[in-house]
OpenMM code with the backbone's topology and positions (N, CA, C; nanometers):
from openmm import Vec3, app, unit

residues = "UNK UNK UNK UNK UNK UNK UNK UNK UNK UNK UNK UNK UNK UNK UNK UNK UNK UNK UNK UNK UNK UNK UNK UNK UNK UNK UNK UNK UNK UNK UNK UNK UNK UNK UNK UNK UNK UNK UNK UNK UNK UNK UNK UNK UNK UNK UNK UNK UNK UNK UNK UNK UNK UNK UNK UNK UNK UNK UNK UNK UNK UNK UNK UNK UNK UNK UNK UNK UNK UNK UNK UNK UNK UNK UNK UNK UNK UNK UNK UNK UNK UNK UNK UNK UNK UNK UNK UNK UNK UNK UNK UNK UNK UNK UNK UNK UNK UNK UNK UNK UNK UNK UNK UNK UNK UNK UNK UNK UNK UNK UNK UNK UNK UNK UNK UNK UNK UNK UNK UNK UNK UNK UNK UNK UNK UNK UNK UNK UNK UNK UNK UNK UNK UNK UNK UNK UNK UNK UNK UNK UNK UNK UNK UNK".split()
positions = [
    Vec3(15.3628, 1.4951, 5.3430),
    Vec3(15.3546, 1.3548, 5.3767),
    Vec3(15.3307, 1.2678, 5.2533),
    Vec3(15.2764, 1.3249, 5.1486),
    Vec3(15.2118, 1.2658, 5.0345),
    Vec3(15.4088, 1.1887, 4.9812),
    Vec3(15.4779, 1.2285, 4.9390),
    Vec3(15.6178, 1.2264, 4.8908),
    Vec3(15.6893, 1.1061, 5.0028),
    Vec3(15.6394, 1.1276, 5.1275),
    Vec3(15.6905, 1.0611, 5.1770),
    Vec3(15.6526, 0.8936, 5.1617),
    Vec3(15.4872, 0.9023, 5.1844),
    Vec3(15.4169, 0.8106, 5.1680),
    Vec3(15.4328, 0.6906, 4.9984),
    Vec3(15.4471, 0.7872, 4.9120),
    Vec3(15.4558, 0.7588, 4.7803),
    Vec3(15.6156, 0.6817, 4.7855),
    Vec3(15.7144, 0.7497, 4.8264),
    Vec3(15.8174, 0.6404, 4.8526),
    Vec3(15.9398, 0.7365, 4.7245),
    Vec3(16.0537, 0.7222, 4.7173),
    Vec3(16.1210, 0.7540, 4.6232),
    Vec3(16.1314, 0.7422, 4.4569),
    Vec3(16.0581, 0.6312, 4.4895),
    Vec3(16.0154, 0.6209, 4.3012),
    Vec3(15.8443, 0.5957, 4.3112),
    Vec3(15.8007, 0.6240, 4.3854),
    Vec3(15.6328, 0.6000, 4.3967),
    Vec3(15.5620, 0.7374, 4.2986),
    Vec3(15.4598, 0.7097, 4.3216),
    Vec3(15.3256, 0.8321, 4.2725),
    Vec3(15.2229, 0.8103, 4.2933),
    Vec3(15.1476, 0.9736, 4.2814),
    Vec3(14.9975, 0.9514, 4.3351),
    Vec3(14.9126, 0.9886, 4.2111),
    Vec3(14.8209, 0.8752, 4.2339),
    Vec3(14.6931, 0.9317, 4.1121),
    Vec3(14.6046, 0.9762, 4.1835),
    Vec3(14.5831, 1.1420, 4.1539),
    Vec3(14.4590, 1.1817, 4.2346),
    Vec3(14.3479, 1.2800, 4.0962),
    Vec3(14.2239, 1.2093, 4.1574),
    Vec3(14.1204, 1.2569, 4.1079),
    Vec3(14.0483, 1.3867, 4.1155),
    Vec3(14.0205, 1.4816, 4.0549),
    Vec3(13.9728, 1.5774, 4.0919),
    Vec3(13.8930, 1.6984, 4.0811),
    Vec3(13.7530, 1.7126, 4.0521),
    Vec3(13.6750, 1.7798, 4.0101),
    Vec3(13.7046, 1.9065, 3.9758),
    Vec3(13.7016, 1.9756, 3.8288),
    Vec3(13.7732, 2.0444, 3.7818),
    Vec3(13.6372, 2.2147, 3.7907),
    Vec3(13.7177, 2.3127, 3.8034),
    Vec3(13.6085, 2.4206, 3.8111),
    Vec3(13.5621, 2.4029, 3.6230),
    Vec3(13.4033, 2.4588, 3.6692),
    Vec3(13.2726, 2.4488, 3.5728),
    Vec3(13.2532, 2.5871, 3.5800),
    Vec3(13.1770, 2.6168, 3.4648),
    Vec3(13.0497, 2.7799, 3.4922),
    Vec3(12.9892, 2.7368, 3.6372),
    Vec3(12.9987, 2.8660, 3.6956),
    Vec3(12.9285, 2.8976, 3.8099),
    Vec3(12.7590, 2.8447, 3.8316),
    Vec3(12.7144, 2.8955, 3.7132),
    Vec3(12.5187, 2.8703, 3.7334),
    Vec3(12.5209, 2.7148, 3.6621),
    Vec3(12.6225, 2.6306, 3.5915),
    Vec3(12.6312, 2.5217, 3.5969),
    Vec3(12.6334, 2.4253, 3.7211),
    Vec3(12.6838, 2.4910, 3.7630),
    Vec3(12.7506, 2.4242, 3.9144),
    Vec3(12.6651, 2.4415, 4.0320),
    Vec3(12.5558, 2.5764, 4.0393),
    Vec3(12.4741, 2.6143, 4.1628),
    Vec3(12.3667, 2.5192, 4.0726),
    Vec3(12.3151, 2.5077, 3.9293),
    Vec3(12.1966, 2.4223, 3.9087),
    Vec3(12.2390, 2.2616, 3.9099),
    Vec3(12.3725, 2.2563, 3.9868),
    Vec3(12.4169, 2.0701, 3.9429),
    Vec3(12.3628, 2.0720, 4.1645),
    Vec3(12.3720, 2.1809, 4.2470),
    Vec3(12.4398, 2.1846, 4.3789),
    Vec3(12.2794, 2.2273, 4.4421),
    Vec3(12.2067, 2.2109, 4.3482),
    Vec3(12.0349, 2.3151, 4.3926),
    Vec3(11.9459, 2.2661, 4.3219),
    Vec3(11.9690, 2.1621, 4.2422),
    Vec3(11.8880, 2.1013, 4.1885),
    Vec3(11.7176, 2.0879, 4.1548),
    Vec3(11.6452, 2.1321, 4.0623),
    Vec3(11.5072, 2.1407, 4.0264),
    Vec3(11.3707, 2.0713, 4.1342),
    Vec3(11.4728, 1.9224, 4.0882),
    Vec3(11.3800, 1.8151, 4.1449),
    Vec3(11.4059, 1.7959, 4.3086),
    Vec3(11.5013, 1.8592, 4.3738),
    Vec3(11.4966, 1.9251, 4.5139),
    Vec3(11.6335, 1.7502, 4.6340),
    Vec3(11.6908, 1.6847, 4.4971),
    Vec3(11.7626, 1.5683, 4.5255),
    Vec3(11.8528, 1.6144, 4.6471),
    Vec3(11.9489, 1.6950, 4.5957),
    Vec3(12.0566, 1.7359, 4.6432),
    Vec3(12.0024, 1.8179, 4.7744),
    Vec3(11.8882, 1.8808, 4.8043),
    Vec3(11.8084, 1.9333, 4.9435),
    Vec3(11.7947, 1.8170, 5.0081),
    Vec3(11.7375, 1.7373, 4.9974),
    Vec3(11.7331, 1.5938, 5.0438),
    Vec3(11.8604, 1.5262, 5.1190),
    Vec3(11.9405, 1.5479, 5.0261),
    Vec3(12.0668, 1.4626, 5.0514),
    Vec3(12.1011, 1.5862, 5.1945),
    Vec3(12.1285, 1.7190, 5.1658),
    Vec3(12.1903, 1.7684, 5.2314),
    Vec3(12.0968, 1.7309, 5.3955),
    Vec3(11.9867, 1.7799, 5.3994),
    Vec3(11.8334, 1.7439, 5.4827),
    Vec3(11.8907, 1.6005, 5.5520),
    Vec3(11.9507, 1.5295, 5.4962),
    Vec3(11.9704, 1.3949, 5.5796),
    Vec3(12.0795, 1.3893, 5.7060),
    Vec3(12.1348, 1.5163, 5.6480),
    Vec3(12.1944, 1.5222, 5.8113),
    Vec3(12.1482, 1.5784, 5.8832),
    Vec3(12.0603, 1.6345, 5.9690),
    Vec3(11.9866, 1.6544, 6.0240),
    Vec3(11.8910, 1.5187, 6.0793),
    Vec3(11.8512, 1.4445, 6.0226),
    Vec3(11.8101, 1.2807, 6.0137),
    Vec3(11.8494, 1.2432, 6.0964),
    Vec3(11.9825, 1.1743, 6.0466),
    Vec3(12.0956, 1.1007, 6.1041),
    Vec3(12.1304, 1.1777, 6.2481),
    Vec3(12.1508, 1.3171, 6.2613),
    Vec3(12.1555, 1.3564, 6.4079),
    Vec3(12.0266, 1.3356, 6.5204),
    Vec3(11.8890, 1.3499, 6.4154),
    Vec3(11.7656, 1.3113, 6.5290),
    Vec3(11.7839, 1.1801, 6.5631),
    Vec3(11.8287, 1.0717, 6.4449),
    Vec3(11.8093, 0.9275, 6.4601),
    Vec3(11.9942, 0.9525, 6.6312),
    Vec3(12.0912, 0.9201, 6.5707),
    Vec3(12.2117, 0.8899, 6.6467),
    Vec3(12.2241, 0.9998, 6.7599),
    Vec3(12.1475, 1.0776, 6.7762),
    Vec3(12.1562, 1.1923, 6.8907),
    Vec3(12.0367, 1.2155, 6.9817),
    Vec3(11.9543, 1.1994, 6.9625),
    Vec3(11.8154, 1.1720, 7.0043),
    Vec3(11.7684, 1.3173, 6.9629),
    Vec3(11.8097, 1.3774, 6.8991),
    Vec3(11.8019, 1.5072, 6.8574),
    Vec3(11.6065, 1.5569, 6.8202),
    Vec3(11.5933, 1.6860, 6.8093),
    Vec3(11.4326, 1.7091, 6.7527),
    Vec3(11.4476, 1.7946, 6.6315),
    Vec3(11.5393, 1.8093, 6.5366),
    Vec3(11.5217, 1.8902, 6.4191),
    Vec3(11.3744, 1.8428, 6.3631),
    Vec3(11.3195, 1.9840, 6.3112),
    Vec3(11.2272, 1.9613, 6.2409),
    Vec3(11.2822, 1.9638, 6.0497),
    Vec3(11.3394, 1.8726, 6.0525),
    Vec3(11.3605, 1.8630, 5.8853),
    Vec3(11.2596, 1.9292, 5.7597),
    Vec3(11.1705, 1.9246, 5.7686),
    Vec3(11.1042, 1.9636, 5.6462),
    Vec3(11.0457, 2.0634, 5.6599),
    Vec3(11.0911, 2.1150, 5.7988),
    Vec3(10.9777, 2.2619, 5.7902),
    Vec3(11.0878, 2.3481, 5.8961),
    Vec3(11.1807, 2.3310, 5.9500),
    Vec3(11.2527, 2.4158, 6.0408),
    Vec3(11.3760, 2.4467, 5.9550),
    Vec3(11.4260, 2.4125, 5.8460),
    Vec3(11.5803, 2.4263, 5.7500),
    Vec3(11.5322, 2.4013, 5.6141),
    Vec3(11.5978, 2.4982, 5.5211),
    Vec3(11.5989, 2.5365, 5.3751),
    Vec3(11.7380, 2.4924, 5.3273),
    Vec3(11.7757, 2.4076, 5.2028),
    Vec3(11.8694, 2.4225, 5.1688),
    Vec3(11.9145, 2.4960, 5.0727),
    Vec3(12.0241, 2.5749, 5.1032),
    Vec3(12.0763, 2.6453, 5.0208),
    Vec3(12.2263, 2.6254, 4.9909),
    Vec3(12.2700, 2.6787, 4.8423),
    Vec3(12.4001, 2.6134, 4.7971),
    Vec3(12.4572, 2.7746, 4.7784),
    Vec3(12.5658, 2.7641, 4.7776),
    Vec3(12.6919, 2.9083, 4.7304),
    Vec3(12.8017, 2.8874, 4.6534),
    Vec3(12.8169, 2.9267, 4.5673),
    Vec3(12.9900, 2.9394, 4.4919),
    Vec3(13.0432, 3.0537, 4.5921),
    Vec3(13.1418, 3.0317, 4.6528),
    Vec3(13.2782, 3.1071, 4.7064),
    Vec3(13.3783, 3.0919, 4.6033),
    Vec3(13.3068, 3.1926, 4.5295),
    Vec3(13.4814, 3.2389, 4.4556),
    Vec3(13.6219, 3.1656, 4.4683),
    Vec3(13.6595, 3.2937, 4.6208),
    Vec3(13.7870, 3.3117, 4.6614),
    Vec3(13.7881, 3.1944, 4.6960),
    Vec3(13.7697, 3.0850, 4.7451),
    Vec3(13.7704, 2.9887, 4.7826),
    Vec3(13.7755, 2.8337, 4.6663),
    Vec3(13.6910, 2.8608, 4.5415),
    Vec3(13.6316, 2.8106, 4.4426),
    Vec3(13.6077, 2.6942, 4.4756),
    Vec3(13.4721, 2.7060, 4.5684),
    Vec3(13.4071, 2.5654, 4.6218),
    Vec3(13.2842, 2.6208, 4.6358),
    Vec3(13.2026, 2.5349, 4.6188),
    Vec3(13.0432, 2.5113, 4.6110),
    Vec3(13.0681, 2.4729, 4.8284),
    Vec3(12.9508, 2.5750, 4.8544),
    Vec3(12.9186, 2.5354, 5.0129),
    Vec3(12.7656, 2.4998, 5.0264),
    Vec3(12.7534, 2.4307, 5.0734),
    Vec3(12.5929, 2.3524, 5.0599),
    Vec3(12.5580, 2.4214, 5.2786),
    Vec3(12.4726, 2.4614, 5.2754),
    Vec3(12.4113, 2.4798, 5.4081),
    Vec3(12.2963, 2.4753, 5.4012),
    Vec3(12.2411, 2.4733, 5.5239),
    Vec3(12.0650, 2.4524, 5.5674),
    Vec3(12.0629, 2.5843, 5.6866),
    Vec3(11.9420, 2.6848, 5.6160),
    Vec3(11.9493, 2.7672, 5.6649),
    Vec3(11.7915, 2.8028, 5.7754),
    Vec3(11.8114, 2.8141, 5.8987),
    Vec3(11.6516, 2.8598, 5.9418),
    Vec3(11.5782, 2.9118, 5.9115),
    Vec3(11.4742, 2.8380, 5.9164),
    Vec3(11.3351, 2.9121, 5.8410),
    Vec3(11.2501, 3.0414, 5.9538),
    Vec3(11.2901, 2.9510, 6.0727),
    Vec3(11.2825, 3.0815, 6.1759),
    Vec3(11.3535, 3.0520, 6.3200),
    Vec3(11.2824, 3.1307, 6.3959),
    Vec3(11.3471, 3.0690, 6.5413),
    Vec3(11.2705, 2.9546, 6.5736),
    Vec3(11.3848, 2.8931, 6.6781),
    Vec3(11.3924, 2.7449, 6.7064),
    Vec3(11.4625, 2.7143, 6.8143),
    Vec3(11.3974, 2.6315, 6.8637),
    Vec3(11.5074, 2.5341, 6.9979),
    Vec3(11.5358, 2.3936, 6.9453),
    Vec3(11.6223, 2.3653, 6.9611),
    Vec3(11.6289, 2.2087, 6.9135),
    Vec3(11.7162, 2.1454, 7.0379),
    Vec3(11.6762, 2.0280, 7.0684),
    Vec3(11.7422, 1.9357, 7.1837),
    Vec3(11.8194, 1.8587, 7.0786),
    Vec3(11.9449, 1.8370, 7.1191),
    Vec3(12.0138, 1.7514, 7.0715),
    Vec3(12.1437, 1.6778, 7.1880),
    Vec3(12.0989, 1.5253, 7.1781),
    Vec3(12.1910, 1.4847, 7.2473),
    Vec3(12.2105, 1.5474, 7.4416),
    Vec3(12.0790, 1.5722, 7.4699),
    Vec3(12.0245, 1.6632, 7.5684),
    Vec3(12.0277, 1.7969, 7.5814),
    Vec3(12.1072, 1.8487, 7.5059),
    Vec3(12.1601, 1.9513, 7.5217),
    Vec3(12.0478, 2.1001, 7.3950),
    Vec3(12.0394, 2.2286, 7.4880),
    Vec3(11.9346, 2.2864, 7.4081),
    Vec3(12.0261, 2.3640, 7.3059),
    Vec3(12.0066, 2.4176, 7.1994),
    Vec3(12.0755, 2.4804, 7.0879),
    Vec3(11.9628, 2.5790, 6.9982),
    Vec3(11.9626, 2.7254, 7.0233),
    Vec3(11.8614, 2.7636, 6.9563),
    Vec3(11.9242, 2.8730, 6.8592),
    Vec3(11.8350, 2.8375, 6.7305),
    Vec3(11.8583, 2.8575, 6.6291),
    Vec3(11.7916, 3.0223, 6.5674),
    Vec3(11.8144, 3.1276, 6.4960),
    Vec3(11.7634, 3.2309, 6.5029),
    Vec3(11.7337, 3.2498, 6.3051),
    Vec3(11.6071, 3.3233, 6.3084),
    Vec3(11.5638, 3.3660, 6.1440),
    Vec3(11.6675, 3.3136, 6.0476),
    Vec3(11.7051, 3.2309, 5.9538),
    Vec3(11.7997, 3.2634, 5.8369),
    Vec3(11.9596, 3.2156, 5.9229),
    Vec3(11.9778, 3.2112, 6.0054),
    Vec3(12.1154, 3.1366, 6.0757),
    Vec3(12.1892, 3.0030, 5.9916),
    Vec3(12.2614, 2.9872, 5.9897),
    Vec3(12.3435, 2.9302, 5.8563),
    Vec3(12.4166, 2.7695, 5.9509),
    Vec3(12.3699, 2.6607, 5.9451),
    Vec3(12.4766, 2.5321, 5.9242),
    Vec3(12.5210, 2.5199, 5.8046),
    Vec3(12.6340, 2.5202, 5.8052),
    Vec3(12.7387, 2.5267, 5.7129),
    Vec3(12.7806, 2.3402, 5.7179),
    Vec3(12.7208, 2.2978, 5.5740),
    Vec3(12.6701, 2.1201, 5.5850),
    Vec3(12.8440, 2.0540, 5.5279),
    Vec3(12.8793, 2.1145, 5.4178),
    Vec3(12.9572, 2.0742, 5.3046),
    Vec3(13.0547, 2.1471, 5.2328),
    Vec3(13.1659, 2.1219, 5.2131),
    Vec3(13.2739, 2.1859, 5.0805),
    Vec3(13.2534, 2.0836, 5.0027),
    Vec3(13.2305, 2.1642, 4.9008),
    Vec3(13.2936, 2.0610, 4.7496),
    Vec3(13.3529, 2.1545, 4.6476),
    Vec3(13.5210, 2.1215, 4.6742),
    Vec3(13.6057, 2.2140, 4.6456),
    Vec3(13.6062, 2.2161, 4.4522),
    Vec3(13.6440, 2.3086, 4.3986),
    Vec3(13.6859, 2.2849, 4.2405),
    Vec3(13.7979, 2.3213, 4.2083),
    Vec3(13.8826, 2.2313, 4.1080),
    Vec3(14.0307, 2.2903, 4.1261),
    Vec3(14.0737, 2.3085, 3.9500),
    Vec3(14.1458, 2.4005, 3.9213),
    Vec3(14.1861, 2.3797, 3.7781),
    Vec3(14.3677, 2.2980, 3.7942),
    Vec3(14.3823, 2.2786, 3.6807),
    Vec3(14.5152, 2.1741, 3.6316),
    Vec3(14.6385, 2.3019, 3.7262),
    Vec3(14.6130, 2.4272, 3.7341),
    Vec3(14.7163, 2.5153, 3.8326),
    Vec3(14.7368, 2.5114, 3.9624),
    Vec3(14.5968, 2.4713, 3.9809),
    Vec3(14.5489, 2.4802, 4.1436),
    Vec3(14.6254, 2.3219, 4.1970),
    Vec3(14.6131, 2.2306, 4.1028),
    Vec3(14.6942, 2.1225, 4.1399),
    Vec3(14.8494, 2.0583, 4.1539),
    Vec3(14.8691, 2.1626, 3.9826),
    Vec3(15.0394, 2.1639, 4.0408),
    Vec3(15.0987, 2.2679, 4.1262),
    Vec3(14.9755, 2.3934, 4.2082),
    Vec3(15.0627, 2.3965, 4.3344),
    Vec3(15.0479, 2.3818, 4.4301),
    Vec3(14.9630, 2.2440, 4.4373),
    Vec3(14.8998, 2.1250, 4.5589),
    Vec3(15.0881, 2.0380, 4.5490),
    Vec3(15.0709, 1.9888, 4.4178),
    Vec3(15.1702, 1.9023, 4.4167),
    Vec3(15.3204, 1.9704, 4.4621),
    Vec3(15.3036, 2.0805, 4.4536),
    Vec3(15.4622, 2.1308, 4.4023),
    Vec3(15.4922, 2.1788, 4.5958),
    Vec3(15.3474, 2.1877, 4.6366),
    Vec3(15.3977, 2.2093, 4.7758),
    Vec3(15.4247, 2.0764, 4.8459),
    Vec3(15.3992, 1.9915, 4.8060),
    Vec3(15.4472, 1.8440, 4.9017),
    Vec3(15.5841, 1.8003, 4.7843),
    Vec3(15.6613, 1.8816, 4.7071),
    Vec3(15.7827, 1.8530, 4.6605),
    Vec3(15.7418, 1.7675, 4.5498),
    Vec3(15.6246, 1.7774, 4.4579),
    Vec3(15.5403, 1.6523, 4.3782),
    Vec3(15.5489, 1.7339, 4.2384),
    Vec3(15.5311, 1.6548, 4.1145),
    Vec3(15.4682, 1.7732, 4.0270),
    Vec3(15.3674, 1.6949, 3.9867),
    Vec3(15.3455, 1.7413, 3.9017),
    Vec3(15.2287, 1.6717, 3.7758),
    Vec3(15.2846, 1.5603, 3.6426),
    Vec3(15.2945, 1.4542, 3.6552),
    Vec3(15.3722, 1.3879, 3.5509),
    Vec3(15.2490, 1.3751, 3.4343),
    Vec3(15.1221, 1.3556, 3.4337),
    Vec3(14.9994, 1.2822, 3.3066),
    Vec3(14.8848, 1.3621, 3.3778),
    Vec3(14.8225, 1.4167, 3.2985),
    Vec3(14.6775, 1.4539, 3.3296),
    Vec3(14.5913, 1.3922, 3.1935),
    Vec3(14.4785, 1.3007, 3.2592),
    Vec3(14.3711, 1.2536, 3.2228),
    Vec3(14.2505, 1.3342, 3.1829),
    Vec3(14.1650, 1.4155, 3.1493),
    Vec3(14.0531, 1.4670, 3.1555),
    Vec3(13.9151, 1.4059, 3.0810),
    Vec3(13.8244, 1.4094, 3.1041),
    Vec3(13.6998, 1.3416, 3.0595),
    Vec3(13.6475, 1.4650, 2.9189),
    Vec3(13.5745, 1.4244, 2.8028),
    Vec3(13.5672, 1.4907, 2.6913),
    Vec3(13.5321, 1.6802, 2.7339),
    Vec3(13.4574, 1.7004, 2.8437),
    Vec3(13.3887, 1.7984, 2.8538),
    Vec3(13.5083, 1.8939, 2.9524),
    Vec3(13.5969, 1.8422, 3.0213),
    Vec3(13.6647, 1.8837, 3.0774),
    Vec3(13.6133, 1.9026, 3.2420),
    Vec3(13.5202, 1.8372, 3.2801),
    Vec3(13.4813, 1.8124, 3.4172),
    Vec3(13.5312, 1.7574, 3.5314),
    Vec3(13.6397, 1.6776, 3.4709),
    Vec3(13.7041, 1.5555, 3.5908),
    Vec3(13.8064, 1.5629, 3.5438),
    Vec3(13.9709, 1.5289, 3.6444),
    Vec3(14.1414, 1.5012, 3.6122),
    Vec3(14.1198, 1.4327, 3.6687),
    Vec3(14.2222, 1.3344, 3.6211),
    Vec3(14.2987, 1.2673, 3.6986),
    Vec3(14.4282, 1.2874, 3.6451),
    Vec3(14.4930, 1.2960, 3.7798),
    Vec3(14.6065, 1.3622, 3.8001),
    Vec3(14.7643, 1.2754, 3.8113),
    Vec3(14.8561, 1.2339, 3.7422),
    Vec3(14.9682, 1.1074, 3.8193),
    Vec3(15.0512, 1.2163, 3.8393),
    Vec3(15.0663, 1.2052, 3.9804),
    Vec3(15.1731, 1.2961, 4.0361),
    Vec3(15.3071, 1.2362, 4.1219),
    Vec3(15.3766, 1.2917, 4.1126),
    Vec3(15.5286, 1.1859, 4.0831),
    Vec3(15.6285, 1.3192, 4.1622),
    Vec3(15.7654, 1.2708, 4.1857),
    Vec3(15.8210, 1.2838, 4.2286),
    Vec3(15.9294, 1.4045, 4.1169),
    Vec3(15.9696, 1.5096, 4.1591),
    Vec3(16.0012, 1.6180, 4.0470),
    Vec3(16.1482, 1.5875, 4.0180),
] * unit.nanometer
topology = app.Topology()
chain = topology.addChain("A")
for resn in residues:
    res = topology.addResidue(resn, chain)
    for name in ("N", "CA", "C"):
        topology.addAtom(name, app.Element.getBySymbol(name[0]), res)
């Protein structure tokens, strides 16, 4: 759809977080000062607040982060600290030791992984941008 959308002489600039060292990436996704637990922790929030939900946030879920390889994405989940019932939205949902919500992808892609993003919607790679450290593309992808 991207080719289609872009138009016959169009293109897309897409942005895109480039794979890092692994223990770079679990200490950017797990953070010291406990930010990124927080952030993840807020959904759970937002479901007690918009669901009438009863998570116990700060004492019923741990956050924990993963590199998947095969996948090469950082997965952020909140895992039980033990058993649990939680009402949500009336409805009961119980939770067992270490049981896994699976919160987030945050995928990582190298300059390959993108031209064969592009090359499958009939696109290639015309300019790649990168930031000094090699962390971020941007990508102008164009019509082959």
């Amino acid at each position: 759809m991207l080719k289609a959308l872009a138009g016959p002489s169009g293109a897309l600039l897409l942005g895109a977080d480039l794979i890092k060292d692994r223990q770079r990436l679990l200490a950017a996704y797990d953070d010291k000062r406990g930010i990124t637990a927080e952030f993840n922790k807020n959904i759970l929030r937002r479901i007690n607040h918009d669901l009438n939900a009863n998570f116990d946030v700060d004492g019923g879920f741990k956050h924990r982060a993963i590199f998947n390889e095969g996948l090469s994405r950082i997965e952020m989940q909140l895992v039980a600290c033990r058993e649990q019932t939680v009402n949500v939205a009336g409805e009961k949902m119980d939770f067992h030791l270490g049981e896994v919500i699976h919160t987030e992808n945050s995928h990582k892609y190298s300059e390959q992984s993108i031209a064969e993003l592009a090359s499958a919607a009939d696109m290639e790679i015309h300019r790649v941008w990168k930031d000094p450290q090699g962390d971020f593309g941007v990508f102008l992808l164009g019509q082959k």
